[in-house]
Backbone as CSV, one residue per row, in Angstrom:
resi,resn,N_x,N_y,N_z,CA_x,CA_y,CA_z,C_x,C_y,C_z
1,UNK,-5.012,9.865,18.406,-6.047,9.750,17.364,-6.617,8.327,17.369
2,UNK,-7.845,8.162,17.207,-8.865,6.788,16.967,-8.449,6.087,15.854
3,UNK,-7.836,4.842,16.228,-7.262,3.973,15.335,-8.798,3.744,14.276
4,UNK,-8.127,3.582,13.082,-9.109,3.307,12.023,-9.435,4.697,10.957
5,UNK,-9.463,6.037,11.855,-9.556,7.432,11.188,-8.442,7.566,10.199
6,UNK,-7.376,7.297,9.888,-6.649,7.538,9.144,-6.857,6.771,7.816
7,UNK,-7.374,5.522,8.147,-7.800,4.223,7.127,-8.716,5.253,6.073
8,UNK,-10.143,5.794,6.857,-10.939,6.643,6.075,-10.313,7.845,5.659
9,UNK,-9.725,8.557,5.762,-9.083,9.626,5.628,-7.965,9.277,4.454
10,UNK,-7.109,8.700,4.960,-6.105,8.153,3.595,-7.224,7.665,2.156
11,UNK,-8.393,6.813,2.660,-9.199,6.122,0.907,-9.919,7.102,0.550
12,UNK,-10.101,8.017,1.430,-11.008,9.177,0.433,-9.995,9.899,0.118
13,UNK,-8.423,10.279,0.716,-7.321,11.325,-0.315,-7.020,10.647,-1.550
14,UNK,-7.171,9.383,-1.519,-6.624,8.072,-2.875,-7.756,8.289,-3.106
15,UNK,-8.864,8.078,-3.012,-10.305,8.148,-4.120,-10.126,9.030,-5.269
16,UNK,-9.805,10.350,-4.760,-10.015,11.934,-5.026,-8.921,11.672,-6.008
17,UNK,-7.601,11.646,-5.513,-6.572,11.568,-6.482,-7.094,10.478,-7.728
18,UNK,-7.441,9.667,-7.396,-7.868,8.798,-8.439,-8.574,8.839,-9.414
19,UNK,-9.960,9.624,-8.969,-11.211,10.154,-9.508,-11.019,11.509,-10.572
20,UNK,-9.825,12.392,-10.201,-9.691,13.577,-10.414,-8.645,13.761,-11.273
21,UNK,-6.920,12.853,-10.916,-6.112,13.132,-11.852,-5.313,12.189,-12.299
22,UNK,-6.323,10.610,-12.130,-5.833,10.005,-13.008,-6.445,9.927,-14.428
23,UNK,-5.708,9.396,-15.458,-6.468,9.680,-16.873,-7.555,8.678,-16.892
24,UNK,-8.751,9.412,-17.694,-9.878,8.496,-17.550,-9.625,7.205,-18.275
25,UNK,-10.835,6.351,-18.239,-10.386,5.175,-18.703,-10.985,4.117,-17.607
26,UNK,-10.786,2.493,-17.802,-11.296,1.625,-17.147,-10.186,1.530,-16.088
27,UNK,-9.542,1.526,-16.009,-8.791,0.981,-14.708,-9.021,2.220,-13.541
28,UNK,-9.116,3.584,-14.163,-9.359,4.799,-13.214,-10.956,4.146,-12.874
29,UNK,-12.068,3.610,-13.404,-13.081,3.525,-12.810,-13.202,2.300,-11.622
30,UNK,-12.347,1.033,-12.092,-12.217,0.128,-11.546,-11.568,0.054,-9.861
31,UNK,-10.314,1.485,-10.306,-9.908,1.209,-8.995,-10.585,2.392,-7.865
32,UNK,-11.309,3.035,-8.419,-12.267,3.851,-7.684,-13.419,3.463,-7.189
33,UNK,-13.642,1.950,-7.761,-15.543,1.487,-7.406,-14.443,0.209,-6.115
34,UNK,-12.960,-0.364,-6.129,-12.653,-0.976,-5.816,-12.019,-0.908,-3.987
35,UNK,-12.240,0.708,-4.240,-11.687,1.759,-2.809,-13.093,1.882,-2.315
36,UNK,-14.151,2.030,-3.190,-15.372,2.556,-2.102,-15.636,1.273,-1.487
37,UNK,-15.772,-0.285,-2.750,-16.079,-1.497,-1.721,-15.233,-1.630,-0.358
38,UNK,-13.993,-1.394,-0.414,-13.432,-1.447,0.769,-13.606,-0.832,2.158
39,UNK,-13.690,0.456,1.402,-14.241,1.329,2.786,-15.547,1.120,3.753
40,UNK,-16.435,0.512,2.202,-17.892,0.110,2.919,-17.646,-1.518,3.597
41,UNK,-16.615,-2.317,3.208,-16.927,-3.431,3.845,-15.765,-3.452,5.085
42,UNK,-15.448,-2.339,5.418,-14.425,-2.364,6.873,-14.935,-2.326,7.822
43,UNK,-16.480,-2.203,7.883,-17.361,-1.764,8.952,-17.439,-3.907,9.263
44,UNK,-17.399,-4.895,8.281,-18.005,-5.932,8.532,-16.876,-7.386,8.896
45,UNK,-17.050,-7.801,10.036,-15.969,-9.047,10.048,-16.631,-10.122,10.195
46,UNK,-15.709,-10.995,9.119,-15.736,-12.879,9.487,-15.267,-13.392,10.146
47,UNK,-15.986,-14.286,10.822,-15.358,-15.726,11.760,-15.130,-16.676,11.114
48,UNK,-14.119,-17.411,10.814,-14.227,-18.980,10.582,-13.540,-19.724,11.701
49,UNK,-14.210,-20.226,13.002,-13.508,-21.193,13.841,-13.194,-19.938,14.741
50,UNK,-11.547,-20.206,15.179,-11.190,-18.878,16.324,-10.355,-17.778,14.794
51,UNK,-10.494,-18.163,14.018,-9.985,-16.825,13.356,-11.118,-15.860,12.954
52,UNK,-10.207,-14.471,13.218,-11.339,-13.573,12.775,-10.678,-12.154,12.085
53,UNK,-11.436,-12.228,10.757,-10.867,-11.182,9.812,-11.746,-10.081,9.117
54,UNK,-11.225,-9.004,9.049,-12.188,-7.798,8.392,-11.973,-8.443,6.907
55,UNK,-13.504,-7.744,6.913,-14.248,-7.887,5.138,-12.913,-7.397,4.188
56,UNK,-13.045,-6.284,4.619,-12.047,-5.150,3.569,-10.791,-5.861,3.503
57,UNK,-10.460,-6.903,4.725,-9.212,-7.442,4.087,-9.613,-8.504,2.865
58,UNK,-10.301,-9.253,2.801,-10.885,-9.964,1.525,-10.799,-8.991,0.517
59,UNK,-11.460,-8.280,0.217,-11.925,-6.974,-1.079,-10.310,-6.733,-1.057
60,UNK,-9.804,-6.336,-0.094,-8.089,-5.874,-0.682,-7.416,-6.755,-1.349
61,UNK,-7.480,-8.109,-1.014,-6.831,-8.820,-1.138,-7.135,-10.081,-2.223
62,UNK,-8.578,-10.188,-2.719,-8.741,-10.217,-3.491,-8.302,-9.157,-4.636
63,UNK,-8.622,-8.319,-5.029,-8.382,-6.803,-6.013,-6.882,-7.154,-6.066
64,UNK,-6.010,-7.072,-5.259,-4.154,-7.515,-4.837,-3.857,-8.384,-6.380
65,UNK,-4.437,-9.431,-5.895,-4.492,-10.439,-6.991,-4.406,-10.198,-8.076
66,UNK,-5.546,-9.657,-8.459,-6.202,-9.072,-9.835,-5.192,-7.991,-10.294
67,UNK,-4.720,-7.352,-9.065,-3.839,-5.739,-9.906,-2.361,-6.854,-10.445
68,UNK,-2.048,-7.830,-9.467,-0.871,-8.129,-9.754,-0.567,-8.733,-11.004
69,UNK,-1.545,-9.251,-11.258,-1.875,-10.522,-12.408,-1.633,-9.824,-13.762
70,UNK,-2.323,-8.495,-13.482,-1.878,-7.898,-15.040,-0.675,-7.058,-15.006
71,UNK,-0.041,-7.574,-13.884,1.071,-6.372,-14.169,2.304,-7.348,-15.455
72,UNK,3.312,-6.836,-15.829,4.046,-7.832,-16.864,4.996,-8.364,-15.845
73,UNK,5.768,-9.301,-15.927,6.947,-9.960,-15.243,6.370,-10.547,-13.743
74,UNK,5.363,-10.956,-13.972,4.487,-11.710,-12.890,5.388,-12.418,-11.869
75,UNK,6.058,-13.570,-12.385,6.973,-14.206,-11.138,7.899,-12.808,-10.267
76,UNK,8.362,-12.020,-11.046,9.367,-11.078,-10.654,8.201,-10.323,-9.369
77,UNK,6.656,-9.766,-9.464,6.175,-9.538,-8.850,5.950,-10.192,-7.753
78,UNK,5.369,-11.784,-7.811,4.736,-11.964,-6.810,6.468,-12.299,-6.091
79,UNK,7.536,-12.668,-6.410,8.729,-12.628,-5.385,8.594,-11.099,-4.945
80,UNK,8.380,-10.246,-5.300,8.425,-8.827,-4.593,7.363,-8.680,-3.389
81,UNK,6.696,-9.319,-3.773,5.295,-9.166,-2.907,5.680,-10.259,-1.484
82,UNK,6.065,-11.401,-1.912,6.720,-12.364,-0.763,7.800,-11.582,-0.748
83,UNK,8.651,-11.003,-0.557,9.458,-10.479,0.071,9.120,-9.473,1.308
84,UNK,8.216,-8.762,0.255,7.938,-7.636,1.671,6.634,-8.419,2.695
85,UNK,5.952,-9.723,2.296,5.213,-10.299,3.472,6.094,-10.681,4.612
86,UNK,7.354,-10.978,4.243,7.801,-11.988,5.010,8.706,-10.753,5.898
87,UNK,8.378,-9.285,5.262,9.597,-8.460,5.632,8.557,-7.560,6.905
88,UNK,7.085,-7.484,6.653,6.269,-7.303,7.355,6.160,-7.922,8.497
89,UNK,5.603,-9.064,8.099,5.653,-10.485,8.984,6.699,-10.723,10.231
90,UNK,7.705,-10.022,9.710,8.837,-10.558,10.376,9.409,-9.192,11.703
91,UNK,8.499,-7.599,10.884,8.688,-6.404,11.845,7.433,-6.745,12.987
92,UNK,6.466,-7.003,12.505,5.612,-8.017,13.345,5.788,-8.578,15.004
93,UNK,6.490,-9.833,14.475,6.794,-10.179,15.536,8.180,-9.988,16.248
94,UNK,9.188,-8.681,15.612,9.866,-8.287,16.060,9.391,-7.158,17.496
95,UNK,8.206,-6.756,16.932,7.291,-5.937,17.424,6.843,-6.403,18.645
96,UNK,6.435,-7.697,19.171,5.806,-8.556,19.744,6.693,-8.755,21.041
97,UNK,8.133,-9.022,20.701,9.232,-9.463,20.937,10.224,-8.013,21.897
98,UNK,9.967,-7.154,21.283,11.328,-6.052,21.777,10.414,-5.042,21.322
99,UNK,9.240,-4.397,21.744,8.398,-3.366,20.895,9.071,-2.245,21.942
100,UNK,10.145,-2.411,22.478,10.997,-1.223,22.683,11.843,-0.004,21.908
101,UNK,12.167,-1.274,20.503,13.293,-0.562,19.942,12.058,-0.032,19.041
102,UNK,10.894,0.152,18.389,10.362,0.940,17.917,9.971,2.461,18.337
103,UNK,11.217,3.125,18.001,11.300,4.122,18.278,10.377,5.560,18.051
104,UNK,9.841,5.258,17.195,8.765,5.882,16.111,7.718,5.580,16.216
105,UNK,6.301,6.290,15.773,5.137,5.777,15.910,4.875,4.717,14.902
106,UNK,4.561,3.901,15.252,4.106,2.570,14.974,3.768,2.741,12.935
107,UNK,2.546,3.828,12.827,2.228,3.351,11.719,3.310,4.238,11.052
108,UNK,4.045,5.493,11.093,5.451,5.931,10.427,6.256,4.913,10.232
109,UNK,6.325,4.730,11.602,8.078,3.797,11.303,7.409,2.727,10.230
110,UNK,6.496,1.526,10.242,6.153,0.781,8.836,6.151,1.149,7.907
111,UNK,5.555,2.190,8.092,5.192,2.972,6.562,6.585,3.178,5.809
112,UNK,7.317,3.611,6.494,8.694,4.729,5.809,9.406,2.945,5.596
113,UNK,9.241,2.088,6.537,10.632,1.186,5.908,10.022,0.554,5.220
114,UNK,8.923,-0.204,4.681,7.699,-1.140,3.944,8.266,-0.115,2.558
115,UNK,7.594,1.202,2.892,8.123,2.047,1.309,9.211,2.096,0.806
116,UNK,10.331,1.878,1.481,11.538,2.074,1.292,11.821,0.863,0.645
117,UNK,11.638,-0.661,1.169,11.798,-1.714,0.675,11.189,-1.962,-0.665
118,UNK,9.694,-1.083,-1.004,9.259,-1.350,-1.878,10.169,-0.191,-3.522
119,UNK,10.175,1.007,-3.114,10.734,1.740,-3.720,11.873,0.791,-4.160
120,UNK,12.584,0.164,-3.348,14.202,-0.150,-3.840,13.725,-1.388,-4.879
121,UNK,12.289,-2.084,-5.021,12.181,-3.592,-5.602,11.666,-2.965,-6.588
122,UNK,10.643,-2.027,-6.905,10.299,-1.295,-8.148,9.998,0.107,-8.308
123,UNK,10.069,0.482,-9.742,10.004,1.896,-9.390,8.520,2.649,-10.121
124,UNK,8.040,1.366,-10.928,6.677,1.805,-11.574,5.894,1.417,-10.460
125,UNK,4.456,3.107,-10.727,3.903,2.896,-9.418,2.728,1.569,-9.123
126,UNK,2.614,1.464,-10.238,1.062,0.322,-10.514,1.816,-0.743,-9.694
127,UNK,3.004,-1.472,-10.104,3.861,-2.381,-9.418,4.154,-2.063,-7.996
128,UNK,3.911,-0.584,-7.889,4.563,-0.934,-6.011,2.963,-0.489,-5.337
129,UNK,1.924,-0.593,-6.232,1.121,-0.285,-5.123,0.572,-1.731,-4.919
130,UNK,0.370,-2.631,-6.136,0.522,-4.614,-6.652,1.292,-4.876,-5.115
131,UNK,2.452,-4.457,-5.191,3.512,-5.553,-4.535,3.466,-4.939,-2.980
132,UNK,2.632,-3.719,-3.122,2.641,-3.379,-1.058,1.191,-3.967,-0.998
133,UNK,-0.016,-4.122,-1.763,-0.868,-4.644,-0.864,-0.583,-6.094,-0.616
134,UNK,-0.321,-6.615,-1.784,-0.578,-8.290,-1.763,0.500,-8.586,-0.627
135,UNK,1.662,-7.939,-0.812,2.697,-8.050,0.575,2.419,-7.809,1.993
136,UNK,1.476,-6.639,2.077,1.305,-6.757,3.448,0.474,-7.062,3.988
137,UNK,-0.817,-7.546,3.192,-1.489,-8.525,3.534,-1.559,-9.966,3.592
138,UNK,-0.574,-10.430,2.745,-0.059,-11.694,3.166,0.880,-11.698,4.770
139,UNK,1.577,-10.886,4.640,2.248,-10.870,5.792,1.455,-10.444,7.396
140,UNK,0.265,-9.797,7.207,-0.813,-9.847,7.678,-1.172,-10.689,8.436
141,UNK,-1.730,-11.599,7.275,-2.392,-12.887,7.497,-1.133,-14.014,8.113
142,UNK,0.091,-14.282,7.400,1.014,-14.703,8.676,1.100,-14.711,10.020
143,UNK,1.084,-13.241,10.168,0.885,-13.023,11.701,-0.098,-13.031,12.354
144,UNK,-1.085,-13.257,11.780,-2.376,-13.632,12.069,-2.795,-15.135,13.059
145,UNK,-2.316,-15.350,11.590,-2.333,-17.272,11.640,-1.523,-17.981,12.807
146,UNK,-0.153,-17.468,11.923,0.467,-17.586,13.147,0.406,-17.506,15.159
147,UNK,-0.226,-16.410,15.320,-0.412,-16.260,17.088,-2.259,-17.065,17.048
148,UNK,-2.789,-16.969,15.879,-4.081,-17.631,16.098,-3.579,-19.275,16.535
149,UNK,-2.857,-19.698,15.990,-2.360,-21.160,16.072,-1.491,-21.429,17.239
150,UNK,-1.265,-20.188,18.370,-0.864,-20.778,19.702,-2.133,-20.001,20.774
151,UNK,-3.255,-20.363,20.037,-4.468,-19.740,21.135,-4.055,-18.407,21.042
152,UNK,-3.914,-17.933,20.544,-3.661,-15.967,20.940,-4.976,-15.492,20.244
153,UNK,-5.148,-14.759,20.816,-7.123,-14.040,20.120,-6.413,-12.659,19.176
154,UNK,-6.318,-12.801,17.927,-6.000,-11.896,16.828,-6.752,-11.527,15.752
155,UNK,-6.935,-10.620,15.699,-7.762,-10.111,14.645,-7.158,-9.851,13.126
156,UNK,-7.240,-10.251,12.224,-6.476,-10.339,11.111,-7.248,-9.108,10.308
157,UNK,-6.015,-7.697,10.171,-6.142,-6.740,9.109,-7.583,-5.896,10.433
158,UNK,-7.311,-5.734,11.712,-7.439,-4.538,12.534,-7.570,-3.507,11.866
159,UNK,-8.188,-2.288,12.534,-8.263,-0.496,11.889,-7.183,-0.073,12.352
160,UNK,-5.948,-1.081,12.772,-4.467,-0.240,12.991,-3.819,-0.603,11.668
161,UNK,-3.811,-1.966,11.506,-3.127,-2.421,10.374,-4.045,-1.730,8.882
162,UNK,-5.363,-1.171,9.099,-5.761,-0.429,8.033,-5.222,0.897,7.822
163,UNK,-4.531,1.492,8.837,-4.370,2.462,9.171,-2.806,2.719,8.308
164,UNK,-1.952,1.504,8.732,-0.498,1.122,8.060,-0.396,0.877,6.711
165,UNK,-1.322,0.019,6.542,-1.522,-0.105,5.041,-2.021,1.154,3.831
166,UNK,-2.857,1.870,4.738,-3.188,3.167,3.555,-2.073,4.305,3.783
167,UNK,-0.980,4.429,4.951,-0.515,5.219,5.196,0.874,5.038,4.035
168,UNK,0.864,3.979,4.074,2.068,2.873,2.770,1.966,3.633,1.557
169,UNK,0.734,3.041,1.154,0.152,3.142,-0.202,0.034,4.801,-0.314
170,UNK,-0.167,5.697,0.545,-0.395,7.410,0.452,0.953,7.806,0.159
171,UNK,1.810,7.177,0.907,3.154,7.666,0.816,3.480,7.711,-0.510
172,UNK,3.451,5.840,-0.631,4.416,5.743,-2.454,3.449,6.518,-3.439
173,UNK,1.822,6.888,-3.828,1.502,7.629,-4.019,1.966,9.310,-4.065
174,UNK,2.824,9.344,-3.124,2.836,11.212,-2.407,4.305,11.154,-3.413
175,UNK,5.186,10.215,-3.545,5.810,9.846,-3.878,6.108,9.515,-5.531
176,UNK,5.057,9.025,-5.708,5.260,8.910,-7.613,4.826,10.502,-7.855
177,UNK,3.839,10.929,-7.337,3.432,12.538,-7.984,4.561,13.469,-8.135
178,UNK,5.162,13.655,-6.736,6.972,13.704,-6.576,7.591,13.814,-7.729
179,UNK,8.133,12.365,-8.116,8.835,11.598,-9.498,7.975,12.665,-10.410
180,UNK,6.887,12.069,-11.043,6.418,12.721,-12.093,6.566,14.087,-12.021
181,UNK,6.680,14.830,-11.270,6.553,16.487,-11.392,7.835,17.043,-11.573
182,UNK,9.031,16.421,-11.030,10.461,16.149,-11.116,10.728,16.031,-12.631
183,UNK,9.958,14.971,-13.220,10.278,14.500,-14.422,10.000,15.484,-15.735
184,UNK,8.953,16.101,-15.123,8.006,17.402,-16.317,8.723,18.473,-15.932
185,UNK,9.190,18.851,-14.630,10.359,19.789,-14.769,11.231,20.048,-15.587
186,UNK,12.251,18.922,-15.644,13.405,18.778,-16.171,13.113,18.527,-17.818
187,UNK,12.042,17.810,-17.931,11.657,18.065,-19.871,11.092,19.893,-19.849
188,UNK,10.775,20.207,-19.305,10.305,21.957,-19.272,11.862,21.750,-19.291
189,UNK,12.585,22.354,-18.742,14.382,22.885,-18.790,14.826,22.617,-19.937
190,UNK,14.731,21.250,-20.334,15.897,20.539,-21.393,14.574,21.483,-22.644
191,UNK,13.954,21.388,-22.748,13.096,22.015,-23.943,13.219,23.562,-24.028
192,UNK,13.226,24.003,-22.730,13.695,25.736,-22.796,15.188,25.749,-22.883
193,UNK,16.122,25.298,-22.655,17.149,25.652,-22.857,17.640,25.409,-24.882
194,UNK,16.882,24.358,-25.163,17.242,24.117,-26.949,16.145,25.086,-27.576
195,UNK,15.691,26.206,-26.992,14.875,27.681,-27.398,16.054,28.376,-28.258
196,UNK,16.375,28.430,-29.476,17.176,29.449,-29.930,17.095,30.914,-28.929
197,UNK,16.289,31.440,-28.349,16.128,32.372,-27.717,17.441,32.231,-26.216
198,UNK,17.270,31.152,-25.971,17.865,30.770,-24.543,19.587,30.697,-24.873
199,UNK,19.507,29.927,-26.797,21.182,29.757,-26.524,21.798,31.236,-27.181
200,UNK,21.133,32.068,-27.747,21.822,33.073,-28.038,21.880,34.026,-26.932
201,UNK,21.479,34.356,-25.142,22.437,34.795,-24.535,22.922,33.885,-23.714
């Protein structure tokens, strides 16, 4: 498959979900006008010097900021968020190094351990979707910087790494709906079972 198709494909399944069943309100409009800027500015990249970075990583990463800022326990976040840059950062150039032992396709295997790391640091979703962008776009931009600063020609936030990043964010998404439906289950049970109907047989 054409690296970058999944990028579009994943922001229009998050649009939809967004548009459709989150509760209305400003933040449902905000983060829906905040997915289309992205999508429209992935088509456009900056140069400064020999670095060179997609638009949409700005718009992400700006917005990153902004989601994190209002989340509560701010220091506790942005250490979550440096954790998983440096945890990115670091599969990266493990990648670089031994891209043997990646056994898995590239954007799975990130996806499943990035989520996994994030799942285990929080469990509200606003916070792990805060602490996977600003994380893996910092860690991004590390590895960016980093091989840019021994002459290596790198493109910072590629339609592969767009590809990793929405596949992240779909997951823990696929993932809180999961939780929540789990959760309305089990209040359906505990509420039918205290049915006088239910305890008299």
């Amino acid at each position: 498959m054409e690296s970058g198709v999944l990028f579009y494909w994943f922001c229009w399944i998050l649009w939809i979900l967004i548009t459709f069943f989150m509760d209305k309100g400003r933040k449902r409009s905000l983060l829906a006008i905040w997915l289309l800027i992205t999508i429209i500015s992935s088509a456009f990249m900056i140069t400064i010097g020999q670095f060179h970075i997609s638009a949409s990583f700005v718009v992400m990463l700006f917005g990153s900021f902004i989601l994190i800022a209002t989340r509560p326990h701010l220091y506790f976040h942005l250490f979550a968020a440096f954790t998983v840059s440096i945890g990115y950062a670091g599969l990266l150039f493990w990648e670089k190094i031994s891209p043997i032992w990646i056994i898995l396709p590239r954007i799975v295997f990130y996806s499943v351990i990035i989520g996994i790391l994030i799942s285990l640091l929080s469990k509200n979703y606003f916070s792990q979707i805060s602490i996977c962008l600003l994380g893996m776009l910092s860690g991004e931009l590390i590895h960016s910087l980093t091989l840019t600063s021994y002459g290596l020609d790198e493109i910072a936030a590629e339609t592969l790494f767009l590809d990793t990043l929405l596949s992240t964010l779909l997951l823990l998404t696929f993932l809180a709906i999961l939780l929540k439906g789990k959760r309305k289950y089990v209040r359906f049970i505990h509420h039918y079972k205290q049915n006088p109907r239910w305890q008299l047989k």
